[in-house]
Phi, psi and omega in degrees: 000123184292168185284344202272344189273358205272138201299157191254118194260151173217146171294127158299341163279340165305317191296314206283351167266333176323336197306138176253048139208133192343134151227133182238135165270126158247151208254167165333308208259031194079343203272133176294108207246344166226176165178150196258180186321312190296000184260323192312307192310283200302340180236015180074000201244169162256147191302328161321292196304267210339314167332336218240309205280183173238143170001285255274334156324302198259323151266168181298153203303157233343068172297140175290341181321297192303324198271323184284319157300313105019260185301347173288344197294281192299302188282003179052075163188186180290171114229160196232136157241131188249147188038040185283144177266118201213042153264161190216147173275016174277268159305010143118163164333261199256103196235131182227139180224139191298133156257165202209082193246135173252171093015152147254000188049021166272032168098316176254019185092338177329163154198155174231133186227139214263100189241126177256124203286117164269010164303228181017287190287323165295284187316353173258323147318296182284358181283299158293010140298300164322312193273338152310293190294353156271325169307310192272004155285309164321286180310315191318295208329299166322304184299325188296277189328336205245005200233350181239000229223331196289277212299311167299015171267325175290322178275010172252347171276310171313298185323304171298330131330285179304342188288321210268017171210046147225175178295200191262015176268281189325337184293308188286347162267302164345286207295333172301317192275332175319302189288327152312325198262322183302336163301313196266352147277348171296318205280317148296343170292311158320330199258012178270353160295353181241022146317146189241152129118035194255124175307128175247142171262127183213139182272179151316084183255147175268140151276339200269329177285341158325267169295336182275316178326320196291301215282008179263292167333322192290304196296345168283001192210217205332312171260062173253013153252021176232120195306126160271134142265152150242162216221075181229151195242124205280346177302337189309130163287138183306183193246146173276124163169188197246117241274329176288335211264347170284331177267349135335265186323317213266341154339291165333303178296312185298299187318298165323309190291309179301314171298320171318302162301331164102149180276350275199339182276137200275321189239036152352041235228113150265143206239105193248115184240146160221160186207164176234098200231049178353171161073007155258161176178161215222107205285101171261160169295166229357089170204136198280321168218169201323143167261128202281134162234074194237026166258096166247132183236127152295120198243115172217141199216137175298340188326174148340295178135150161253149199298178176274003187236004143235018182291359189239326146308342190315321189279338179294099145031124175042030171256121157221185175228010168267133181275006165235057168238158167293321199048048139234063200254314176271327177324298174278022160265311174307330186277310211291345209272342189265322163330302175291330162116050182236186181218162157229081207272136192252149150228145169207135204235055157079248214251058193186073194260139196245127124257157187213145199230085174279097198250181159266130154273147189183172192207074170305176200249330171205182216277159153238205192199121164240198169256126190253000000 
């Protein structure tokens, strides 16, 4: 048999670290008797240490985990838990995961359990949602301009009539009806940006050049009372897109973080990061297959926090939490970041809110032109 037909031997332990999701071996008494890189990962430990624990260590006290082992013991076959919650402050506030526990059938109790992390598959669920609520927004926006923008010109030019033939108490709901209706072409005007199908040109963008134009912007105006760090990873290859609507976006982000924190604050810290982080990737429309996403820029703020009962709303149209806001501020940060072919994602944890901004990188030969 030549070497090239000769059947291919793999280390079964080679297989189980090559594995890209946590797998840990337990033993009868519970004690963690193996484990692959991706538990190293997942849990913060090196496969020695882990080696040293038992479950009941590495999860939260009565963790649903505990009972699924258990049942794989007694029915000597698989079983499954779907959305479990297995943070800790070792492994972070929220870590939820699908679990998979098998048998090992040696007699003793083994199992070997499986955690599949569901951060990623919800971030790819809520990225088309996200990117729905921005198409129909992209329609609303057309109906608005052509269908409000006329007639308030007429009432505001009668308005500007009427002034000049009332006294001066009635002059000031005149001067009410003016000023109202330029808000509210200001406010269709903003929503004809998520008008669709206008050719954009784009190019070789530095993000680091990016972000330093935002954070010189912030600090001459809203935030110039909040201390920046910067996180930057100087290797990054540039991003294909189009650099005002990237400095737009990442503006937005800042602005936000900064109104979040307050002017009233003493300890202010918005946090701006960037990284290079292989292994996500994202199936887009017309794209035959997943697309690599491994430019992550970070947004990050000591505030409050966005509450929990609109954070999965947050990309929708009119949703904020400023009482004099639009709430399509983020909405048209989710359309331009999915135009370019990226996602965006909030985490927020009591003094500690993340947007975090995953694009494709690529290194064209020349500019293109797409549809924005």
């Amino acid at each position: 048999m030549s070497p090239a037909s000769a059947p291919l031997r793999i280390d079964p332990a080679r297989l189980l670290s090559a594995a890209p999701i946590p797998i840990l071996a337990i033993d009868g008494s519970n004690r963690v008797i193996e484990a692959n890189a991706a538990a190293e990962d997942f849990f913060d430990m090196s496969r020695a240490m882990l080696c040293r624990q038992k479950i009941e260590d590495l999860l939260p006290f009565g963790s649903p985990a505990f009972g699924l082992l258990e049942a794989a013991r007694e029915r000597e076959s698989p079983v499954n838990e779907y959305r479990v919650d297995l943070g800790t402050p070792r492994i972070g506030a929220e870590k939820i995961a699908d679990l998979h526990a098998a048998p090992l059938m040696d007699g003793a109790g083994g199992v070997v359990l499986m955690l599949q992390e569901r951060t990623i598959a919800d971030k790819m669920d809520r990225q088309l949602t996200h990117r729905g609520a921005a198409r129909s927004v992209s329609a609303m926006a057309l109906m608005l301009a052509h269908e409000i923008k006329n007639p308030l010109a007429g009432i505001r030019g009668a308005a500007q009539l009427l002034e000049t033939a009332v006294d001066d108490q009635d002059r000031a709901l005149t001067r009410l009806i003016c000023d109202e209706t330029d808000r509210i072409v200001k406010l269709v005007g903003r929503m004809e940006m998520f008008s669709e199908g206008r050719p954009i040109e784009r190019d070789q963008v530095n993000i680091h050049d990016v972000l330093g134009q935002v954070k010189l912007s912030a600090q001459a105006g809203f935030a110039r009372h909040i201390r920046f760090v910067e996180t930057y990873d100087p290797s990054l290859p540039p991003v294909i897109g189009e650099r005002d609507q990237l400095v737009q976006v990442f503006l937005n982000l800042v602005k936000n973080a900064a109104e979040a924190i307050g002017l009233d604050a003493i300890d202010g810290e918005i946090e701006i990061s960037t990284a290079f982080k292989p292994g996500v990737r994202i199936r887009t429309p017309g794209s035959a297959a997943p697309v690599s996403l491994p430019l992550e820029v970070c947004v990050r703020d000591n505030g409050p926090g966005v509450p929990t009962d609109i954070l999965e709303h947050l990309y929708e149209p009119f949703v904020t939490t400023k009482a004099s806001g639009t709430g399509l501020g983020l909405a048209l940060v989710a359309k331009i970041i999915g135009d370019h072919g990226g996602i965006v994602e909030c985490d927020s944890q009591g003094r500690r809110t993340t947007f975090r901004i995953l694009m494709p990188i690529s290194r064209p030969d020349k500019k293109t032109k797409t549809a924005g």
